[in-house]
N, C-alpha and C positions, 0 to 999 in steps of 0.2 A: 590332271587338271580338273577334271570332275568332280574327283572325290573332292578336292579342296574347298571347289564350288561348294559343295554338297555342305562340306565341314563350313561353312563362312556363312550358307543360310541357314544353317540348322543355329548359330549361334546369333543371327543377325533375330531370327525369329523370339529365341529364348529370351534376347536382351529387350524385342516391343513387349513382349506380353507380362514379365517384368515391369518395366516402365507403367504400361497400363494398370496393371494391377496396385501399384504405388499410387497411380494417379486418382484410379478409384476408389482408396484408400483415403485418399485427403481430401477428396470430393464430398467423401462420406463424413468427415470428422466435422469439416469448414458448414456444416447442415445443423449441427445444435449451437443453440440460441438458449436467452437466459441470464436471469440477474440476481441478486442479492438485494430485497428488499428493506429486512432490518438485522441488524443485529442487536437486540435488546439485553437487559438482563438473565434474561433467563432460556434464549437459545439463539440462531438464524434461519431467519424466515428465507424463502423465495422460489423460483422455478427455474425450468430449463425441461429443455425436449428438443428434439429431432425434427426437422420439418421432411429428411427425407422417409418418414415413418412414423405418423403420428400417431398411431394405435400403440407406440410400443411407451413404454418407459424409460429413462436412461437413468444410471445411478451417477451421483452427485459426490465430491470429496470436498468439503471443508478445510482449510488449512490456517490455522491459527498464530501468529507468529509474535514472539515479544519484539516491541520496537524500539527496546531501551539496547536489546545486545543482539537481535536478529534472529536466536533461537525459535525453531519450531517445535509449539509446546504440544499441538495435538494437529492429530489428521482425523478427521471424523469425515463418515461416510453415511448415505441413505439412498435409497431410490426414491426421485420426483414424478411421485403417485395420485397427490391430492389435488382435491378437486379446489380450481381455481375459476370461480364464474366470472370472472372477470376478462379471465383469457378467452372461455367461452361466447362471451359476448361481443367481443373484439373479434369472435372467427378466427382466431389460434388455436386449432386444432378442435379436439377434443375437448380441449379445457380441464384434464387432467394431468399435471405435472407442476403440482406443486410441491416443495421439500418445505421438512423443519425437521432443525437436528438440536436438543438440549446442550447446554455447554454448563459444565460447571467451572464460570468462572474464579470463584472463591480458593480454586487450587491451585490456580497459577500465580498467585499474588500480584501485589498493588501494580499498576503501572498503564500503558496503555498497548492494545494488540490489533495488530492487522488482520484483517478476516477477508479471503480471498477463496474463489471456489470453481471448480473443474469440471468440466461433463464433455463426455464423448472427448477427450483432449483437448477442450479447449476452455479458457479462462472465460468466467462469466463477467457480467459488469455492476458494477453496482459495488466496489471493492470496500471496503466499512474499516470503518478504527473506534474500538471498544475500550471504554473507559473502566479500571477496576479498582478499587481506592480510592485514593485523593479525587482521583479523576470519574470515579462512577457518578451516575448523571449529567456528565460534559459532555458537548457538541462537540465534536473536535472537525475541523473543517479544513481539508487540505491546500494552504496558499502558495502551492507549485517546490520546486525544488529551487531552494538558493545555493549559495557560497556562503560557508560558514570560515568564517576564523578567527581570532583570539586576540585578548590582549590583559593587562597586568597594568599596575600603581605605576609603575616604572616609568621615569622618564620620557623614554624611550615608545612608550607605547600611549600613554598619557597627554604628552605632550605639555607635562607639567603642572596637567591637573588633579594626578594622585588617583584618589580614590572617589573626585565628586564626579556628579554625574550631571549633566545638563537639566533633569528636571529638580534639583538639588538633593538629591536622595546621597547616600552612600551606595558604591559601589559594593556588590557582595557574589563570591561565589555560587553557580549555584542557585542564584537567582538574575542576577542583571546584565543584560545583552543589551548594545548599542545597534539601533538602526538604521533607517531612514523615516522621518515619522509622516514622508509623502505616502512610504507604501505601508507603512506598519506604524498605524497611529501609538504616541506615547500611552505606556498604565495598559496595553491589550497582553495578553496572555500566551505566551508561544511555547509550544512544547519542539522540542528539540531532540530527536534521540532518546524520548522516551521520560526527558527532563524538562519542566514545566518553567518558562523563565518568562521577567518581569520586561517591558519594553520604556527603560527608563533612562536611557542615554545616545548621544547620536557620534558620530566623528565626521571629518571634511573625507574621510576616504571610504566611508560607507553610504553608497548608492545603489540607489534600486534595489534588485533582488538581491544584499547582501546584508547579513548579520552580522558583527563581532561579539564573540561571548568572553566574559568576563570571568578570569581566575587571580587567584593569590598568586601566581608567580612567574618571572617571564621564561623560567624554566617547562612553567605546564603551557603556555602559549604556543613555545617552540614544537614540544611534543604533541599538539593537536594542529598544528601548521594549517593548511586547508583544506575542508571539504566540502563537500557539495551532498547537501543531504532536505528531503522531502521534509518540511516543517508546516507545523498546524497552529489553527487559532483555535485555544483552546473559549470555548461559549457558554 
């Protein structure tokens, strides 16, 4: 009966200081802090650092992501070194721990990228979507995650008005999404999935946070059924 004892604390002990060390472990992670200032043309700006260690540095991971198909096109990394007077003068630390990591975006072609960044394991804030082609120099400004889903000339989806659209435009793939023009004024600019589309029609069944986007056929309607996807005004 002893020994057992003996065996049941020696494991009872091995399982706190386990625990503990896990727990010191996330103590230590949930301690850096940190945002993404800009992402411009020619890299991302920002900081982050350790409040349980301000003398130290932590290195920084970049992650770039297309938002037309989700591909992650690059991981880049740096240690947040430089000197930020700003942080300094606000009494954040040191005031040393600012990053900048170059991005050649010209490699990845046109479209639009998420830019999102990691320290000590944890997500910073300040999440950025980078415009590269059509889109370099746009604002893109994220208007929450709706319900997206589809519709075609058809009858059926139409309601027998074809292919016009309530602002009297033609309907066109590709470019034109019916709204609500409570929440998403007619002629503003939405990028969708990495696809730039026109806000030039409305229906009695789209309300509020929901889009329908517009294709040639009630074949491709069916195949995009619904989803629920993060959509931008593009500025």
């Amino acid at each position: 009966m002893q020994k057992e004892n003996q065996i049941h604390w020696f494991f009872g002990t091995l399982l706190m200081m386990i625990f503990l060390l896990i727990s010191t472990f996330n103590a230590f992670a949930l301690q850096t802090a940190g945002v993404i200032d800009y992402a411009d043309e020619s890299s991302v700006r920002g900081w982050a650092f350790n409040s349980s260690d301000p003398s130290s540095s932590v290195d920084v991971k970049v992650v770039i992501t297309n938002q037309a198909n989700g591909q992650v096109v690059a991981e880049l990394t740096t240690t947040a070194s430089g000197r930020r007077e700003d942080l300094a003068s606000q009494g954040t630390g040191t005031g040393n721990y600012g990053f900048e990591i170059p991005v050649s975006w010209d490699t990845y072609g046109d479209g639009a990228y998420l830019v999102e960044a990691y320290a000590g394991g944890q997500k910073l804030s300040g999440t950025k979507v980078h415009g590269v082609g059509a889109l370099a120099g746009s604002n893109l400004r994220s208007l929450g995650v709706f319900r997206t889903t589809a519709y075609c000339p058809c009858r059926k989806c139409s309601g027998g008005w074809g292919g016009r659209t309530s602002t009297g435009t033609i309907a066109t793939a590709n470019r034109t999404i019916s709204v609500d023009p409570r929440v998403i004024p007619y002629g503003s600019r939405i990028m969708i999935g990495g696809t730039i589309y026109t806000a030039e029609d409305c229906g009695g069944g789209v309300k509020g946070n929901h889009i329908d986007i517009f294709f040639n056929t009630h074949a491709e309607t069916r195949a995009y059924g619904s989803q629920n996807i993060e959509v931008y005004l593009v500025q």
